[in-house]
Backbone as a printed PyTorch tensor [residue, N CA C, xyz], in Angstrom:
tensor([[[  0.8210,  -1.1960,   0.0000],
         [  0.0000,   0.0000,   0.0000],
         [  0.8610,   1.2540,   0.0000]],

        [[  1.5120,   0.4990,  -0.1570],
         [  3.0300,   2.2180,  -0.6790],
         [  3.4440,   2.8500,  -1.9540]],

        [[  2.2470,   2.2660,  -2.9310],
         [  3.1320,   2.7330,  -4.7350],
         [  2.0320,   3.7380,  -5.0550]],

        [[  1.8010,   4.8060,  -4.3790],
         [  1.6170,   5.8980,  -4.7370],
         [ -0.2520,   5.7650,  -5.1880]],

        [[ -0.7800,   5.1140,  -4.8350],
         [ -2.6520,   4.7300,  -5.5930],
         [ -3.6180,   5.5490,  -4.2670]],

        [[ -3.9420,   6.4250,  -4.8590],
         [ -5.2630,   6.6960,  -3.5440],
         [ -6.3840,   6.6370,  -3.9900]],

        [[ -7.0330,   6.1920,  -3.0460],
         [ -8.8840,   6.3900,  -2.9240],
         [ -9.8280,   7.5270,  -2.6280]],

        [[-10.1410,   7.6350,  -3.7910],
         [-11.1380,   9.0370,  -3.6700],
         [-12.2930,   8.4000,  -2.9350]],

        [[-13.4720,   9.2620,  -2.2280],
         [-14.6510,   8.6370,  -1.6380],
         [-16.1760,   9.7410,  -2.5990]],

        [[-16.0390,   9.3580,  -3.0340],
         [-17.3370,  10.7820,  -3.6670],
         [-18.8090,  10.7520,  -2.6210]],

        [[-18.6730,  11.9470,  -1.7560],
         [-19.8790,  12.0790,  -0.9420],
         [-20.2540,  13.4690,  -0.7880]],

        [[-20.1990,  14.3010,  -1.5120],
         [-20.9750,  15.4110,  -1.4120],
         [-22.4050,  15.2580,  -2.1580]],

        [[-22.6790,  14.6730,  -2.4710],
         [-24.3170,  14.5530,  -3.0130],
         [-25.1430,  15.1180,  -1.8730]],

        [[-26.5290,  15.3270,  -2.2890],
         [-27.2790,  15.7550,  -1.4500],
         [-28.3880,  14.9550,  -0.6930]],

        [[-28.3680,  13.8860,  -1.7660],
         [-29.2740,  12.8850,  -1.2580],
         [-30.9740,  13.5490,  -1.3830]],

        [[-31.1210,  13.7820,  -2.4160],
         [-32.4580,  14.4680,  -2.7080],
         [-33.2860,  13.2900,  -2.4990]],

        [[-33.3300,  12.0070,  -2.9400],
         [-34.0030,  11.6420,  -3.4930],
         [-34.6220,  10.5380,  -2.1330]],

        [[-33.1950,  10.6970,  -1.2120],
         [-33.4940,   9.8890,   0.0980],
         [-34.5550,  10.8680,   1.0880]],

        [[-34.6740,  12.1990,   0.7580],
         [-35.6250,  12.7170,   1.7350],
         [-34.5350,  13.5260,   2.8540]],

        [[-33.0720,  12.8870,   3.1870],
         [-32.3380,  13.5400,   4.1600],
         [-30.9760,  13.3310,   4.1740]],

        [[-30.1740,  13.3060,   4.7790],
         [-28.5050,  13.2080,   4.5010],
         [-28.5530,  11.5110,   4.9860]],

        [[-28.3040,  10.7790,   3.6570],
         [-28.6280,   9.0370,   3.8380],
         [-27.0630,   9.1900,   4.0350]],

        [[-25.9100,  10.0590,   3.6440],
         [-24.4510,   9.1830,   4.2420],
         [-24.4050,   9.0980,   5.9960]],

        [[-25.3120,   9.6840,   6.5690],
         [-25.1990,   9.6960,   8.0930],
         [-26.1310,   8.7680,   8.6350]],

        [[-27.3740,   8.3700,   7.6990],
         [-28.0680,   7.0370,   8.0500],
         [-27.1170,   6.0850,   8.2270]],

        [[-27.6790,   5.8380,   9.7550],
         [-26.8290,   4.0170,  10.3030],
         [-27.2330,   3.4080,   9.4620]],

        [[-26.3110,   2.1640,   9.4610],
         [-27.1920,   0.8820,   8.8480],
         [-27.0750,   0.1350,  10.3210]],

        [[-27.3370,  -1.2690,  10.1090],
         [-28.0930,  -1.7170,  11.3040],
         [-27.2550,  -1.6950,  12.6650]],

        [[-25.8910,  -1.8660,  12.1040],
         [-25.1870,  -1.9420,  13.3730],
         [-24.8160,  -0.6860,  14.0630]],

        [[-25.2390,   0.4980,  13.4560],
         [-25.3310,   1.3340,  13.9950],
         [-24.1980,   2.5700,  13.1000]],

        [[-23.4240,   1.8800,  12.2940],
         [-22.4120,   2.9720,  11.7620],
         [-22.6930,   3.6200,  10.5160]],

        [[-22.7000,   4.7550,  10.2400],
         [-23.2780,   5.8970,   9.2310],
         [-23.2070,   5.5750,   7.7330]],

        [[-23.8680,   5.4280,   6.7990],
         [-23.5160,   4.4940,   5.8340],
         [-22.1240,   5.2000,   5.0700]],

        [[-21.4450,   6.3850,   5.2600],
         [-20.7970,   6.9470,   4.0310],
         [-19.0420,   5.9300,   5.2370]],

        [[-19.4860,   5.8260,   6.3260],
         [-18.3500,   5.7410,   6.9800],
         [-17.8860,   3.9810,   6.6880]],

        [[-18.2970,   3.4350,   6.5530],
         [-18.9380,   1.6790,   6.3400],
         [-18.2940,   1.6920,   4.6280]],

        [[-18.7830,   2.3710,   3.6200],
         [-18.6030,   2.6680,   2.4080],
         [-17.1720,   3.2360,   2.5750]],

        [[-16.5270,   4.1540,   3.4210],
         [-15.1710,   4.8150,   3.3110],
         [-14.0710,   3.6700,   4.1620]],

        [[-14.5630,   2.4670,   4.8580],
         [-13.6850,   1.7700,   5.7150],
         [-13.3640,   0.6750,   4.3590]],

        [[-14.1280,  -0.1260,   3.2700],
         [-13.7340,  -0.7380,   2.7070],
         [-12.8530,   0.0590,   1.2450]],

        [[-12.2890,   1.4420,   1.5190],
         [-11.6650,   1.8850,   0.3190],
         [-10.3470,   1.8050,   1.3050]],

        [[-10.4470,   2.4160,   2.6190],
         [ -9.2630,   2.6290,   3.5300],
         [ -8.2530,   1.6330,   3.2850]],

        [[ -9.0770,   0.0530,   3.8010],
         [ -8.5970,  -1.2370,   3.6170],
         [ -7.2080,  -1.9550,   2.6410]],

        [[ -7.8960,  -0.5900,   1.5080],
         [ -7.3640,  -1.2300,   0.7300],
         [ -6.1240,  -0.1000,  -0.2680]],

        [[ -6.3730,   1.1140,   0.4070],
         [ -5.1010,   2.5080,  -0.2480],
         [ -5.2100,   3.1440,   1.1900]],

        [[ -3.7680,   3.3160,   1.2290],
         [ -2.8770,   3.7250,   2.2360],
         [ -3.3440,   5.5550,   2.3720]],

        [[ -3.8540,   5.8900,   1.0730],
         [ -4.1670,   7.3350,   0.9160],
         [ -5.9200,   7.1130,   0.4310]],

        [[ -6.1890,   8.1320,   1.3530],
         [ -7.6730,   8.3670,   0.9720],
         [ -7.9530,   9.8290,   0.9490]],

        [[ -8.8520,  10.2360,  -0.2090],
         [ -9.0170,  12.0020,   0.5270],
         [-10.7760,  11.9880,  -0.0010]],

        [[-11.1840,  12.7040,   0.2350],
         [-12.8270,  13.1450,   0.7040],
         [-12.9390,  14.6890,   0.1740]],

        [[-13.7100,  15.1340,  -0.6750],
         [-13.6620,  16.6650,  -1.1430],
         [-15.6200,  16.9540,  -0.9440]],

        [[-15.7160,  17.8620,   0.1910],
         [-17.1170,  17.9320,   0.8110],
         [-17.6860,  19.2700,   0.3760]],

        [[-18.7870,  19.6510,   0.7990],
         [-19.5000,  20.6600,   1.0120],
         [-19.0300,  21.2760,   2.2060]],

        [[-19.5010,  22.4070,   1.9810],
         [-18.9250,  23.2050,   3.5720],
         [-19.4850,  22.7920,   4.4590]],

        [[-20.7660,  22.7180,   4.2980],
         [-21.8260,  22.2290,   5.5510],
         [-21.9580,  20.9690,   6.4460]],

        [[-21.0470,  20.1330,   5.0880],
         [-20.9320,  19.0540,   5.6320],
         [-19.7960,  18.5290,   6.7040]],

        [[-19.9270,  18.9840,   7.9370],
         [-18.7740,  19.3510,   8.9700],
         [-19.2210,  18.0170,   9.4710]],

        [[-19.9880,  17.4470,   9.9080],
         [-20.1740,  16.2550,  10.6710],
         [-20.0720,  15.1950,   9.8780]],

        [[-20.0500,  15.1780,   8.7400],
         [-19.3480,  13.4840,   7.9300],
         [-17.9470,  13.8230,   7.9410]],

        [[-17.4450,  14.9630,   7.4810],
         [-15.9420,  15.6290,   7.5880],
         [-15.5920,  14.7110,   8.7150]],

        [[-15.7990,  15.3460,   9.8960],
         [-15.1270,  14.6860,  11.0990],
         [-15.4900,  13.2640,  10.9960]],

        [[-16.2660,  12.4710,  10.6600],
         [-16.4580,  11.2930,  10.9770],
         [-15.2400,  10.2070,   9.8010]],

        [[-15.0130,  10.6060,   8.8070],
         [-14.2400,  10.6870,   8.0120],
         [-12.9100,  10.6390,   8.2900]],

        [[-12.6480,  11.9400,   9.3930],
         [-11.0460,  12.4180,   9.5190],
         [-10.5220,  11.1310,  10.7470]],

        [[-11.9070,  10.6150,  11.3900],
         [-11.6380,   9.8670,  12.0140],
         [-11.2630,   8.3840,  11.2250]],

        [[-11.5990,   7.9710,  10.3030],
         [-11.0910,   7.5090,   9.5120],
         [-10.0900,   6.8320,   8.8940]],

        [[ -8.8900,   8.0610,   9.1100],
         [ -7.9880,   8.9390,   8.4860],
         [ -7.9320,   8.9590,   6.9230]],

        [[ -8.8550,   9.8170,   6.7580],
         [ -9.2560,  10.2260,   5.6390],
         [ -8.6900,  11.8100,   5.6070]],

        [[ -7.8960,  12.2210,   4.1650],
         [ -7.8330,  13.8980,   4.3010],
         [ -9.0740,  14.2290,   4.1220]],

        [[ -9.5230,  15.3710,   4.4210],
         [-10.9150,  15.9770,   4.6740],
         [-10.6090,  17.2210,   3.8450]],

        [[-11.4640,  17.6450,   2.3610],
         [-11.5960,  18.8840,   2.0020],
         [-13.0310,  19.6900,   2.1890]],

        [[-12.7530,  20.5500,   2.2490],
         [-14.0430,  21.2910,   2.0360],
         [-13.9040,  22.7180,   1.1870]],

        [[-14.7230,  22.3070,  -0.0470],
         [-14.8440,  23.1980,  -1.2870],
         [-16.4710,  23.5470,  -1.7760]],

        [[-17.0380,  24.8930,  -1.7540],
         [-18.3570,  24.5340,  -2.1430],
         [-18.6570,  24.4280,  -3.5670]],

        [[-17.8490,  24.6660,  -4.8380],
         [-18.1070,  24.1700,  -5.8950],
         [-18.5920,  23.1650,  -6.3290]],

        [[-18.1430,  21.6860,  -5.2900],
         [-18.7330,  20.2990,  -5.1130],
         [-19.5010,  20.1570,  -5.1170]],

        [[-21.0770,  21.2120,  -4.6580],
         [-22.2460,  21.0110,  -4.8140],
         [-23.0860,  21.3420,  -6.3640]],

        [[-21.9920,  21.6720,  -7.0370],
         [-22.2660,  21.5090,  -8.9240],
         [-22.1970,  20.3790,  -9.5210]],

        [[-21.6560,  19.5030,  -8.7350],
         [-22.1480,  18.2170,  -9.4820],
         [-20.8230,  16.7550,  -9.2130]],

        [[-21.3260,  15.9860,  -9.2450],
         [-20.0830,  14.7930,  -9.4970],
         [-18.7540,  14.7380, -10.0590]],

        [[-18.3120,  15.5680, -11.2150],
         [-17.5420,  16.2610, -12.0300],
         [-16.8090,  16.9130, -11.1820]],

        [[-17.1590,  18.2030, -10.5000],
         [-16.5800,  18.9770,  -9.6620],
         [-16.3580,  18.0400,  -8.6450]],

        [[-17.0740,  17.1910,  -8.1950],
         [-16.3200,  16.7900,  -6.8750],
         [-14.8740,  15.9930,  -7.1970]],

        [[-15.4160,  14.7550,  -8.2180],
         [-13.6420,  13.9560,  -8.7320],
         [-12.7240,  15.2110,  -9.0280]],

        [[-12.9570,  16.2260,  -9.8660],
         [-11.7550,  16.7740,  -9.9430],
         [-11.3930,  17.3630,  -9.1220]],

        [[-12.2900,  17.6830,  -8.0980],
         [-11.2690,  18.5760,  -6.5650],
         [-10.6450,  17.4340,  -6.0120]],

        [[-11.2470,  16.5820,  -5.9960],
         [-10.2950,  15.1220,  -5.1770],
         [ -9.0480,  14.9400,  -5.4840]],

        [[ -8.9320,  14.8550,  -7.0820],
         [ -7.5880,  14.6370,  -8.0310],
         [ -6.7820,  15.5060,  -7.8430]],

        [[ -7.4760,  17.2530,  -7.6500],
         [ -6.2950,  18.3200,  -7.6480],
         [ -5.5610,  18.2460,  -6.3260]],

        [[ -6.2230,  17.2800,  -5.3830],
         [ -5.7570,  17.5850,  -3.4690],
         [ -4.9560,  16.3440,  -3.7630]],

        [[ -4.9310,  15.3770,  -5.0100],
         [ -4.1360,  14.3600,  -4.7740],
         [ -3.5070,  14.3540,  -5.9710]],

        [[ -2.9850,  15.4240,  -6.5360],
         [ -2.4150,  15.3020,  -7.7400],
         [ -0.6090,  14.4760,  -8.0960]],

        [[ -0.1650,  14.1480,  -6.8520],
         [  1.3080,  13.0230,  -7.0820],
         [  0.8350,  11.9960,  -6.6580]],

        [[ -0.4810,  11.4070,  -7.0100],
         [ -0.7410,  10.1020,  -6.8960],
         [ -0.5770,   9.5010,  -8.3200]],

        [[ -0.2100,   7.9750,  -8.4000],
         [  0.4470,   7.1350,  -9.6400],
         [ -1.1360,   7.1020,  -9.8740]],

        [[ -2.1700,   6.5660,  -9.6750],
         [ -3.8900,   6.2670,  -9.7370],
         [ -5.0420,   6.5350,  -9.0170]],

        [[ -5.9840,   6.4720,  -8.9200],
         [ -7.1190,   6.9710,  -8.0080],
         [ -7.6650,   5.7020,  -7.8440]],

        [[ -8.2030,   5.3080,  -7.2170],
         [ -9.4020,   4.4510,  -7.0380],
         [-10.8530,   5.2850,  -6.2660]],

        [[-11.4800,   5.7190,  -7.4730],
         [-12.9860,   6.4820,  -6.5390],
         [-14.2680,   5.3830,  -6.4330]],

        [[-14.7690,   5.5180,  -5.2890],
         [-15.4810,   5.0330,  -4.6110],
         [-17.0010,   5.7830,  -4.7110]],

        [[-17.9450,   5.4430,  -4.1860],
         [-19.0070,   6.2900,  -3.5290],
         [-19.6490,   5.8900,  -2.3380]],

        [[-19.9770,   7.3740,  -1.8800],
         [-20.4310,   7.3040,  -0.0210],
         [-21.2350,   6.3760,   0.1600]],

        [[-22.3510,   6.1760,  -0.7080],
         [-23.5310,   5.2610,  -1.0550],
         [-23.6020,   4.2370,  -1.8450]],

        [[-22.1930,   3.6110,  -0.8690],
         [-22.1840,   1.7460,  -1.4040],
         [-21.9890,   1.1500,  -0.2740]],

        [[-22.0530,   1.0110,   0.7820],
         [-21.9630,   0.4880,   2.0770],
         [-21.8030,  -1.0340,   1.4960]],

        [[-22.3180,  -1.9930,   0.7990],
         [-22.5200,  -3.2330,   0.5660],
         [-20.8370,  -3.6300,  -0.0050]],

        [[-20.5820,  -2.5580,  -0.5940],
         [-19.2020,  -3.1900,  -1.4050],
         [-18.0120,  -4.1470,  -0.5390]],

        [[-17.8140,  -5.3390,  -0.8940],
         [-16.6140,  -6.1670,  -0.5730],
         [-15.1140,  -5.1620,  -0.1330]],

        [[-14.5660,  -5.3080,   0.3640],
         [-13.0300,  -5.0680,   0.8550],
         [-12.1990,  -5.5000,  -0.7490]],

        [[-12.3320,  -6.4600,  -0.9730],
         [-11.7130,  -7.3110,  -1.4920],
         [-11.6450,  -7.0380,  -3.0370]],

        [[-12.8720,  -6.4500,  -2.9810],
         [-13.3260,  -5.8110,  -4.7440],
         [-12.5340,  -4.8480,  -5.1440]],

        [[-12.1750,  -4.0730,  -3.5830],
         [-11.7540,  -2.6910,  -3.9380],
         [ -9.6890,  -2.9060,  -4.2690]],

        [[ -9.4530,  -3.9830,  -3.3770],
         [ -8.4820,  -4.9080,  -3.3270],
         [ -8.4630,  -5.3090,  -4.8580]],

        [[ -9.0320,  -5.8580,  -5.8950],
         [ -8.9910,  -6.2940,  -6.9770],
         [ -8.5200,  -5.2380,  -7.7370]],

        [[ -8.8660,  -3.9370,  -7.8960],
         [ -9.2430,  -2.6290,  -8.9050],
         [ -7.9950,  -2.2470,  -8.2290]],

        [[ -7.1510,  -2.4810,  -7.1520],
         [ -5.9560,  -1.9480,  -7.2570],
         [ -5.0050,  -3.0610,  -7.2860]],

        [[ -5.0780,  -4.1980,  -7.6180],
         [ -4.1160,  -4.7680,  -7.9800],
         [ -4.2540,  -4.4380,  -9.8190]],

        [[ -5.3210,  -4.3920, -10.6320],
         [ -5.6170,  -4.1200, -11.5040],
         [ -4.3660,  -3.3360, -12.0910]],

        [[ -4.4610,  -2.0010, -10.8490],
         [ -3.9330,  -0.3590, -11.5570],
         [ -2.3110,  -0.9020, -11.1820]],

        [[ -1.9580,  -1.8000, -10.5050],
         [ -0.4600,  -2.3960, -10.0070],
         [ -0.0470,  -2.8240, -10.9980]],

        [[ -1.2750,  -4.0100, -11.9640],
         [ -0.4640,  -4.6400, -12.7190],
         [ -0.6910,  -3.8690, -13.8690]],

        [[ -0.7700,  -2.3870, -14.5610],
         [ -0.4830,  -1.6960, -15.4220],
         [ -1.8080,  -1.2940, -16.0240]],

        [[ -3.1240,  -2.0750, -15.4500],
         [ -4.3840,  -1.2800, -15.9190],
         [ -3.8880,   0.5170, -16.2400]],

        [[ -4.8630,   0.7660, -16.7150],
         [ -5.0050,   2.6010, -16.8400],
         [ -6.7040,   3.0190, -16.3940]],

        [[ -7.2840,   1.8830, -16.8740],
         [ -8.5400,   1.7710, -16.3190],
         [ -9.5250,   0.7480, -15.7930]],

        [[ -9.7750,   0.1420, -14.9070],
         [-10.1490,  -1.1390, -13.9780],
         [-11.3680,  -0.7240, -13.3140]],

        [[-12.2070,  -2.0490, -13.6060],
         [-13.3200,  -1.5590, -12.6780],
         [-13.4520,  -3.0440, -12.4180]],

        [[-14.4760,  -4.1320, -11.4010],
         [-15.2330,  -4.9130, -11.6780],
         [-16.6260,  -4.8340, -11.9450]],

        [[-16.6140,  -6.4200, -12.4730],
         [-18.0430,  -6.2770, -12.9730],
         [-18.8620,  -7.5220, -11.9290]],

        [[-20.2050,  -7.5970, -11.9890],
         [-21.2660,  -8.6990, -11.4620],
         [-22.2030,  -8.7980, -12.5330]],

        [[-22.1820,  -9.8820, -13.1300],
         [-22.7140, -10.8290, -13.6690],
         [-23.2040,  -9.8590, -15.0360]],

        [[-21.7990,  -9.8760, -15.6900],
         [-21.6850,  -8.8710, -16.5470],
         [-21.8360,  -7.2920, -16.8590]],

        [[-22.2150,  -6.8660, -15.6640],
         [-22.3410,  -5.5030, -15.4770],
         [-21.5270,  -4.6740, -14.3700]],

        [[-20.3720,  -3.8020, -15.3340],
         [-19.3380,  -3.2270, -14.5870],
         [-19.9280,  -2.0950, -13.6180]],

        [[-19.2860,  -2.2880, -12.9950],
         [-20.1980,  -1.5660, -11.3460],
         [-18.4080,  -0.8370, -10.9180]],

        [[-18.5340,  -0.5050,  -9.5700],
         [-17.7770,   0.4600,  -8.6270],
         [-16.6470,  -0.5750,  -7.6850]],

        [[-15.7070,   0.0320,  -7.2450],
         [-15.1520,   1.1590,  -8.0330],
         [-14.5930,   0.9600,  -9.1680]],

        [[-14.4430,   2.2190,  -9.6580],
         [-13.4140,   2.3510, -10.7710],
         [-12.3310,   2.9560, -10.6330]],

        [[-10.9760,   2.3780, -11.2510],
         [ -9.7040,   2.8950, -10.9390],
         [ -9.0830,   3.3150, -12.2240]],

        [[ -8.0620,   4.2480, -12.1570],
         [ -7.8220,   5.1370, -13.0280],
         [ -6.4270,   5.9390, -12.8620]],

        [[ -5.6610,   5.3410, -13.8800],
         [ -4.0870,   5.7230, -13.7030],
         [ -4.0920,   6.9400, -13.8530]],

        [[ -2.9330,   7.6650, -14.1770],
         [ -2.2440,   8.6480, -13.8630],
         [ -2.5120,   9.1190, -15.3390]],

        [[ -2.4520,   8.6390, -16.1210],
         [ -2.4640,   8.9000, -17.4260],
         [ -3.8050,   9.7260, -17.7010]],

        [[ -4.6500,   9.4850, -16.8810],
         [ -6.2950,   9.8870, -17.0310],
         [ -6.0020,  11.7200, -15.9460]],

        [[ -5.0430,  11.9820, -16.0330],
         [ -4.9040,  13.2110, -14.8130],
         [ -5.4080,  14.6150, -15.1790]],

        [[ -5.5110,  14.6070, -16.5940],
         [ -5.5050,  16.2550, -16.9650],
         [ -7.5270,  15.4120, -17.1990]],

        [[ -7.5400,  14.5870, -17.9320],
         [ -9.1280,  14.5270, -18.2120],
         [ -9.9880,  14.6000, -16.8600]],

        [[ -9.4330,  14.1220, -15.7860],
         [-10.6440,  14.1580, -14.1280],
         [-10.0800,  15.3140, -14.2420]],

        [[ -9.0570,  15.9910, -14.2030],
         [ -9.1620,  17.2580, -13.4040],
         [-10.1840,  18.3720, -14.2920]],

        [[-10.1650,  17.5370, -15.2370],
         [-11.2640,  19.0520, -16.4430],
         [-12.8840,  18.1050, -16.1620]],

        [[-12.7780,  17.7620, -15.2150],
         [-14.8030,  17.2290, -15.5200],
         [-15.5120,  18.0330, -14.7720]],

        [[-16.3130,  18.9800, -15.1090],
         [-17.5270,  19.0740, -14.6040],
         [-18.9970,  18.8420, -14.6890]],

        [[-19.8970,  18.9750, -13.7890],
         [-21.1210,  18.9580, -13.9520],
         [-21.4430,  17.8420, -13.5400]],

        [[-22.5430,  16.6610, -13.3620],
         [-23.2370,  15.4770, -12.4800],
         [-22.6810,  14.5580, -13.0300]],

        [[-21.9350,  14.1700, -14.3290],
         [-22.0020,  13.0440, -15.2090],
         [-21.0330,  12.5010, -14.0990]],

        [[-20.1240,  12.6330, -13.4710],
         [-18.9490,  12.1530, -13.0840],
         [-17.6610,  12.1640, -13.9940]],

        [[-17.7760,  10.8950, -14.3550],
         [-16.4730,  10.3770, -15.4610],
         [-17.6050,   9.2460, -16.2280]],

        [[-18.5240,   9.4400, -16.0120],
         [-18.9720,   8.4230, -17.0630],
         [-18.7320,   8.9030, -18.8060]],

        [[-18.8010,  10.0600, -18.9230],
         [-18.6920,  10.2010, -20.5780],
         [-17.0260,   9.3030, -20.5510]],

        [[-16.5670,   9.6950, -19.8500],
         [-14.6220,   9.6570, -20.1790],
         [-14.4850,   7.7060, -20.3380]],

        [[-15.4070,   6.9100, -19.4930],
         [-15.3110,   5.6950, -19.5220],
         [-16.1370,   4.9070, -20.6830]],

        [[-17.0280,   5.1690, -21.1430],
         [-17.9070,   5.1030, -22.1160],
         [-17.1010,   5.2780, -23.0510]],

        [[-16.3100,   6.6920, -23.4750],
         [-15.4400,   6.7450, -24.7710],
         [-13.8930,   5.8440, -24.9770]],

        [[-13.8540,   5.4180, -23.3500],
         [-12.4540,   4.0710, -23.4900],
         [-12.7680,   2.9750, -22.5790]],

        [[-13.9160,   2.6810, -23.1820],
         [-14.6700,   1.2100, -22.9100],
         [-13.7630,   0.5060, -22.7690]],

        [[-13.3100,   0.4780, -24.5550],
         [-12.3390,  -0.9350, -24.6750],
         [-10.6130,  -1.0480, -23.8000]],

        [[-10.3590,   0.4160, -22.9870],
         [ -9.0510,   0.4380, -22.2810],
         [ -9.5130,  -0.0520, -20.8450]],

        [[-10.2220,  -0.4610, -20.7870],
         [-11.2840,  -0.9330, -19.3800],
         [-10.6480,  -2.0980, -18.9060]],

        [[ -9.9960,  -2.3590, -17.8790],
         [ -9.7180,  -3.9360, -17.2150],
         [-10.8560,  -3.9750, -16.4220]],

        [[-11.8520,  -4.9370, -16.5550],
         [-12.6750,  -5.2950, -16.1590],
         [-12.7070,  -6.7950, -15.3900]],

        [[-12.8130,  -7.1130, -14.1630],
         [-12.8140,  -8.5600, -13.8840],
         [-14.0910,  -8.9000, -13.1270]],

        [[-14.1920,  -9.8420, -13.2480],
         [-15.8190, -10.8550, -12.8140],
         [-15.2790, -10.8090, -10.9430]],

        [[-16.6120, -10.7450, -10.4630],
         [-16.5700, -10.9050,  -9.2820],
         [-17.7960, -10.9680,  -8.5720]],

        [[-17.8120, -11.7730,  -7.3270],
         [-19.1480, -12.3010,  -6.9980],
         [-19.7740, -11.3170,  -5.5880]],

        [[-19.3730, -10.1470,  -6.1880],
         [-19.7320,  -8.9140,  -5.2410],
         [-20.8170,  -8.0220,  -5.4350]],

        [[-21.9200,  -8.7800,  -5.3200],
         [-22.9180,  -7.5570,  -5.6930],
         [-23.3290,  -6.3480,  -5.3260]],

        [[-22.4830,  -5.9150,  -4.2850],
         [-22.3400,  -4.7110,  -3.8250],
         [-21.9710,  -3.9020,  -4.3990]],

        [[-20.7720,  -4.3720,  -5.6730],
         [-20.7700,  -3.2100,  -7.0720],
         [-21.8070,  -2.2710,  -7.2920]],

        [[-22.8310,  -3.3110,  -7.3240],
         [-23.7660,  -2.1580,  -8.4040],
         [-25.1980,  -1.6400,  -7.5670]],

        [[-24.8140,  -1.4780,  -5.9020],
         [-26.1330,  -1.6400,  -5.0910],
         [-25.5940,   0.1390,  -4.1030]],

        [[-25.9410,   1.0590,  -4.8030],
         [-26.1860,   2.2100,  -3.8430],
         [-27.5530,   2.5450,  -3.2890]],

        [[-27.2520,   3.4190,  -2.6390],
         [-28.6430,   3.5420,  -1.7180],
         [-29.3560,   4.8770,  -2.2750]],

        [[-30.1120,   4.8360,  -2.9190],
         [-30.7330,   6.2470,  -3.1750],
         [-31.6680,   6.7650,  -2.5000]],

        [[-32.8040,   5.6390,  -1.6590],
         [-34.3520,   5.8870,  -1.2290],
         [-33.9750,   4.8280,   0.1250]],

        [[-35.0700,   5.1200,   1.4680],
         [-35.3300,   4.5810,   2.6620],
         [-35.5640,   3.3320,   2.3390]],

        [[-36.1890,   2.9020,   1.6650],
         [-36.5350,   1.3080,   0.9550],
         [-35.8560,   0.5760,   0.3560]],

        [[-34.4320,   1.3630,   0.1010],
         [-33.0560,   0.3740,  -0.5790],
         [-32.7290,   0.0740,   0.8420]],

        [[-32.6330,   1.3440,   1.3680],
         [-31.7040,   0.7430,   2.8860],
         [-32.4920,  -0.2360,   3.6060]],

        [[-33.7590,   0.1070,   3.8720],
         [-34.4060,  -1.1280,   4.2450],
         [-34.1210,  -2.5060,   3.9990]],

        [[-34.1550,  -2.4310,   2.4400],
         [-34.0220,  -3.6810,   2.0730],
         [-32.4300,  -4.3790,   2.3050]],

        [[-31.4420,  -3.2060,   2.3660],
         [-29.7390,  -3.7950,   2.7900],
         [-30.0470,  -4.6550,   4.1750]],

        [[-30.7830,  -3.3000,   5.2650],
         [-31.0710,  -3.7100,   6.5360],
         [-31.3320,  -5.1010,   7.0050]],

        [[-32.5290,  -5.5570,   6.1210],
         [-32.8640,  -6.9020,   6.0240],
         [-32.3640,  -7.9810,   5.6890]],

        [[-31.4390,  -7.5190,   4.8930],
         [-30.2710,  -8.7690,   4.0540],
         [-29.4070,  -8.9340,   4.9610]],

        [[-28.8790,  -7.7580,   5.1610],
         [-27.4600,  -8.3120,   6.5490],
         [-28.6010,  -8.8020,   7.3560]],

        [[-29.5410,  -8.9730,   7.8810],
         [-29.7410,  -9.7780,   9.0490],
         [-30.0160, -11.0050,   9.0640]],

        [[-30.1470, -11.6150,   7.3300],
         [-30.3790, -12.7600,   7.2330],
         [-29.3960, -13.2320,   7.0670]],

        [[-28.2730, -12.7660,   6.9420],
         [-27.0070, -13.3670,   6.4350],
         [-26.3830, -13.9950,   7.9200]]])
């Protein structure tokens, strides 16, 4: 965990659609979902940084506890775009990124573990997939540095991955937590319920 790869966490969203700030919703055992979602990126890059809203002072700290760097920029609230590229500019002598999002609590350790052995063994771009559908995270060499730092607006980096599909290391994995964020009270519900049957 020393060749230079950090983990972005993307959590400035607003969570419109949950009704209230869902990265501070517990899940069952009681821990905040963006913090649960930021322990399996930690796991796995020695460097993590977080680029927030101003307001958002209480995931900040929960975060720094973490040890996560903690930014706070309010441009971030323009969209997904703005947030990766403030991440990239606070981590700009990193060899790759691996970005994450606040609202995957479900994701494997191990997945995130995969997407950086990926960027180790010379990927430029790595993601996994579940059951043919490439899901989170996605990792992204150094080579990709001037394109995140120019994205703005909600898309994220999806136009930038879409146009180098085929530079994509993609590997199979039996993590369906890839492709399971929480948008609404009734996803989390339904996580709620799964960990308890498990």
């Amino acid at each position: 965990m020393t060749d230079g790869i950090s983990g972005i966490l993307l959590a400035a969203g607003r969570g419109r659609r949950f009704g209230s700030d869902k990265l501070l919703q517990p899940l069952s055992d009681g821990t905040p979902m963006a913090v649960v979602s930021a322990r399996s990126l930690r796991a796995a890059c020695a460097r993590c940084v977080c680029v927030l809203r101003p307001e958002q002072r209480s995931l900040g700290r929960l975060l720094r506890a973490e040890a996560f760097e903690v930014y706070f920029r309010s441009e971030v609230d323009l969209g997904m775009g703005h947030s990766l590229a403030n991440a990239v500019s606070v981590s700009m002598d990193a060899s790759a990124w691996v970005v994450a999002l606040g609202d995957m609590p479900q994701l494997a350790t191990g997945t995130v573990v995969g997407v950086v052995a990926a960027l180790r063994q010379g990927a430029t771009l790595a993601a996994p997939t579940f059951r043919g559908r490439r899901g989170h995270p996605v990792g992204f060499s150094a080579v990709w540095r001037e394109q995140l730092l120019a994205l703005r607006g909600d898309e994220g980096a999806r136009a930038l991955l879409a146009e180098n599909a085929h530079l994509i290391s993609a590997f199979p994995c039996d993590d369906a937590g890839v492709l399971l964020d929480i948008d609404t009270p009734d996803a989390l519900a339904r996580i709620a319920q799964r960990r308890m049957q498990q």
